[in-house]
C-alpha positions as CSV (number, residue, x, y, z in Angstrom):
1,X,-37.1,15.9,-22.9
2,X,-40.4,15.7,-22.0
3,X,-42.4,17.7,-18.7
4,X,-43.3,16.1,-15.6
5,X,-45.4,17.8,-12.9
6,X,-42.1,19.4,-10.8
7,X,-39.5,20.0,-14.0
8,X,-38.5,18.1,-16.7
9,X,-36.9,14.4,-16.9
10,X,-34.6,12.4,-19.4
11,X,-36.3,10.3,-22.0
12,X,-35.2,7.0,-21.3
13,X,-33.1,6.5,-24.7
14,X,-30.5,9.1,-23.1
15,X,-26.8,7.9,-23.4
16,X,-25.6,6.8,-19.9
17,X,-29.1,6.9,-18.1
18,X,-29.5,3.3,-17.3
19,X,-25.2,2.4,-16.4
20,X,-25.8,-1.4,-16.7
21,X,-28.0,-1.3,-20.6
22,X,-25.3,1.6,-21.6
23,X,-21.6,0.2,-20.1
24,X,-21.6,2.8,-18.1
25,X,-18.4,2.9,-15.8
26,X,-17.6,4.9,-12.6
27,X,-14.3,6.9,-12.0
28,X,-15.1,8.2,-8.1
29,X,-11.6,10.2,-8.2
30,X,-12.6,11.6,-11.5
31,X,-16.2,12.7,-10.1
32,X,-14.1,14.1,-7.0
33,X,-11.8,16.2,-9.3
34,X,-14.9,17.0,-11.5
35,X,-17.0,18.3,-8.5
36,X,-14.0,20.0,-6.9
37,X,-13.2,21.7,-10.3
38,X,-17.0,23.6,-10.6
39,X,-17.2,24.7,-7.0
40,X,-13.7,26.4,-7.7
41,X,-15.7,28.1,-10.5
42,X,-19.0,28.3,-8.7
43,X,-17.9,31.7,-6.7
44,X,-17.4,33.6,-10.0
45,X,-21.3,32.6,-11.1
46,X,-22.9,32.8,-7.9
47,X,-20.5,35.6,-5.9
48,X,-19.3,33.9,-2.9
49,X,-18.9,30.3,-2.1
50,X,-22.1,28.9,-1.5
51,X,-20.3,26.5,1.4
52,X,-18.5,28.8,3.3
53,X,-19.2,30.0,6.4
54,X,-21.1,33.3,6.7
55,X,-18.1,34.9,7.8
56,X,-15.7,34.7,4.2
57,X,-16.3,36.8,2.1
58,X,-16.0,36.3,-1.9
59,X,-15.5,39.3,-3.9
60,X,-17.8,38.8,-7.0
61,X,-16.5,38.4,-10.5
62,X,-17.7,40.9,-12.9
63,X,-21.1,39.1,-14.2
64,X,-22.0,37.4,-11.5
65,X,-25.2,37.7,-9.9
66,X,-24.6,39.6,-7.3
67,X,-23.1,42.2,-10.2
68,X,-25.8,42.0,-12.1
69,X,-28.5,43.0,-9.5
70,X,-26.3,45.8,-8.6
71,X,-26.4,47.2,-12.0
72,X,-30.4,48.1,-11.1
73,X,-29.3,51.3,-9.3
74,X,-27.5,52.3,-12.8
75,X,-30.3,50.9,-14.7
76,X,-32.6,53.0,-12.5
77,X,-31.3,56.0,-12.9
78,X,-31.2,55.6,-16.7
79,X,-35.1,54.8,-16.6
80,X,-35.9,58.0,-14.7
81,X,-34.4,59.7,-17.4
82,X,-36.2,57.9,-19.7
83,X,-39.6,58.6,-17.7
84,X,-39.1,62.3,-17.9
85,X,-38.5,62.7,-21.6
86,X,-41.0,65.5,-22.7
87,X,-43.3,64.3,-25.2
88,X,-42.3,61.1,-25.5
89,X,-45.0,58.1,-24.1
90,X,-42.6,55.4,-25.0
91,X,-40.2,56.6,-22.5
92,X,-42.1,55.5,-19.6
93,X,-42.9,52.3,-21.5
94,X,-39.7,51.7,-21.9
95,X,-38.2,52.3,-18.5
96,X,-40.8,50.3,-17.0
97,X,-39.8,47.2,-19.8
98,X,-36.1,47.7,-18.9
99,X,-36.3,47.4,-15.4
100,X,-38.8,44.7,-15.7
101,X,-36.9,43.1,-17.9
102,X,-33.7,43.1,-15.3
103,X,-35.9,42.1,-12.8
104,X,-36.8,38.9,-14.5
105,X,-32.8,38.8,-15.7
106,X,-31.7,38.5,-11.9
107,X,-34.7,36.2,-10.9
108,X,-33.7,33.5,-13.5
109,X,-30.0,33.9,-12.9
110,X,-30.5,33.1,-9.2
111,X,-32.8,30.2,-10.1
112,X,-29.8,29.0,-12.7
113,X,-27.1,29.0,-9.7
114,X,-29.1,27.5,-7.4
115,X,-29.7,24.7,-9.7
116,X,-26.1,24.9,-10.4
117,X,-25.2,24.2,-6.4
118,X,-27.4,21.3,-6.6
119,X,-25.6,20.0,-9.3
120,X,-22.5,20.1,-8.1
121,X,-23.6,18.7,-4.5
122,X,-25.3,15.8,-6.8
123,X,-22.2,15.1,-8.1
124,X,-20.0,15.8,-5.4
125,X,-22.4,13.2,-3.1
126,X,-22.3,10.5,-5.7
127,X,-18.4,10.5,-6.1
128,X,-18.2,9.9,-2.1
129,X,-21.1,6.8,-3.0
130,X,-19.3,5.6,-5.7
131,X,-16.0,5.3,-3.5
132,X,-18.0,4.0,-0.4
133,X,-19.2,1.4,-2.8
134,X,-15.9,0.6,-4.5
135,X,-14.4,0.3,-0.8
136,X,-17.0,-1.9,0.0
137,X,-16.7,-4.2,-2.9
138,X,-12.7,-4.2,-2.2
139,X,-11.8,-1.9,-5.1
């Protein structure tokens, strides 16, 4: 993979990039099924269903990200501890590195899910092109 201003991009050698050069062929019920299958998962990852309507309510899976930015307040009160070690420096070092460090773990987690739910919408929106097309072509 190589950088591009806004992320990174496919080298064009990758298997399946170009359909016509690699035989790539379409399923649009298996993209359905595909798509339908990680948003059923999605919920555990990201803690509620990214598509519902504010009003339902997911209970969060043990890991997800909501559940890991709730274990700050535990992780908090471990560093104050830490931070009033007598004679021991490190310990405010080392709280300050453990929360910062959960910090940062919950920042990239969201960033991961949120790329996740625009997978799944990619793929989800090209199964319903793929069957438009197939309709269209009298398939």
């Amino acid at each position: 993979m190589a950088p591009t201003d806004n992320g990174w991009h496919l080298e064009q050698s990758w298997p399946g990039l170009v359909a016509d050069r690699d035989g790539v062929e379409y399923a649009p019920a298996e993209l359905v099924k595909v798509a339908s299958a990680l948003w059923a998962k999605f919920p555990e990852l990201y803690g509620s269903d990214p598509n519902a309507r504010p009003t339902t309510a997911t209970r969060p899976g043990q890991g997800s990200q909501p559940d890991v930015e709730g274990q700050g307040a535990s992780l908090q009160v471990f560093a104050d501890h830490l931070e009033h070690v007598k004679r021991w420096d490190g310990g405010k070092s080392f709280a300050a590195a453990l929360m910062q460090g959960h910090k940062e773990l919950t920042t990239v987690y969201e960033q991961v899910n949120e790329k996740l739910r625009i997978a799944f919408a990619l793929i989800d929106a090209g199964a319903g092109n793929y069957k438009r097309a197939d309709a269209a072509n009298g398939g």
